[in-house]
C-alpha positions in Angstrom: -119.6 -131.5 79.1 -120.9 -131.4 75.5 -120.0 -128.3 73.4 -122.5 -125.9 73.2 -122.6 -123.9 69.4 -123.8 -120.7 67.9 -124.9 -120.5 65.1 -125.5 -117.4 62.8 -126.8 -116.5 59.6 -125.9 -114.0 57.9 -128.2 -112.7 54.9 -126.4 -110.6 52.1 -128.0 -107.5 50.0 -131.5 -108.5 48.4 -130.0 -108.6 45.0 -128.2 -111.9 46.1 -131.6 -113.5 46.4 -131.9 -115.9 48.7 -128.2 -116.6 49.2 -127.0 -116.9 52.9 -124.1 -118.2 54.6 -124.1 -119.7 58.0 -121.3 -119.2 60.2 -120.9 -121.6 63.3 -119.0 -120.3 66.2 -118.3 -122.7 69.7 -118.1 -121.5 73.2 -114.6 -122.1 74.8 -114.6 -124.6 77.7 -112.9 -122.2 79.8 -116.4 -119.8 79.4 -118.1 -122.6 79.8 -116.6 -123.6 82.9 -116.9 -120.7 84.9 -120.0 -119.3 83.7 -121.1 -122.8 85.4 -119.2 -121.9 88.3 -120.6 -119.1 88.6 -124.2 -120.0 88.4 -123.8 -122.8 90.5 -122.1 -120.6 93.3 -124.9 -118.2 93.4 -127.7 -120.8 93.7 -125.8 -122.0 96.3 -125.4 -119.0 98.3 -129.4 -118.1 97.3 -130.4 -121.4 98.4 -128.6 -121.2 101.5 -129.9 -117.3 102.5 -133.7 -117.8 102.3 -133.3 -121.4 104.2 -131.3 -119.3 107.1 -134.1 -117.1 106.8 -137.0 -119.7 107.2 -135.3 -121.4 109.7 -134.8 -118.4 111.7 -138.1 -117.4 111.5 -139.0 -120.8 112.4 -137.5 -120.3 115.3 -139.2 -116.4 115.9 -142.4 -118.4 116.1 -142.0 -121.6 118.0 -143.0 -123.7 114.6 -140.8 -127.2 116.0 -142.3 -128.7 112.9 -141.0 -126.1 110.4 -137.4 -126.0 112.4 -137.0 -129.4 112.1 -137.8 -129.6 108.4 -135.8 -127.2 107.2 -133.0 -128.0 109.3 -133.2 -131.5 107.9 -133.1 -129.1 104.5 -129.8 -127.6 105.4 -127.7 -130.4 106.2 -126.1 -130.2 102.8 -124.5 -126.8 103.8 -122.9 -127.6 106.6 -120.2 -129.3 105.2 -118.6 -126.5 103.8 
C-alpha cells in the first residue's frame, strides 16, 4: 500500500509577505489499515443486507428470474 500524505501550509502574519512554510505530515499504516478494514467490512455487510433483501422479495413475488440472479449474486457470501 503506497503512503498517503498531508500536506499543510501554513501562511504567517501579512508583514512576512508572501513567506509560507509547508509542513508534510504521513498517515501511520496502522490508520491506514484499519480505516480500510473498516470500510471494507461495512460494504461488505451493506452489500450483503440489500441483496438478502432483493432476494427475499424475489421470492414474495414469484420473480424465478430475479431469484436466480441475485442468488447467482450472492454466492460470494456464502463462504464466510
Amino acid at each position: 500500500m503506497r503512503k498517503q500524505k498531508i500536506d499543510y501550509v501554513i501562511r504567517r502574519h501579512p508583514k512576512y509577505k508572501g513567506k509560507e512554510i509547508t509542513a508534510k505530515r504521513e498517515l501511520s499504516f496502522g490508520i491506514q489499515l484499519a480505516s480500510r478494514l473498516l470500510l471494507d467490512q461495512l460494504s461488505y455487510q451493506f452489500n450483503k443486507e440489500r441483496l438478502d433483501k432483493e432476494i427475499n422479495q424475489a421470492i414474495d413475488n414469484d420473480d424465478r428470474e430475479a431469484f436466480e440472479r441475485l442468488s447467482y449474486q450472492y454466492q460470494p457470501f456464502t463462504w464466510e
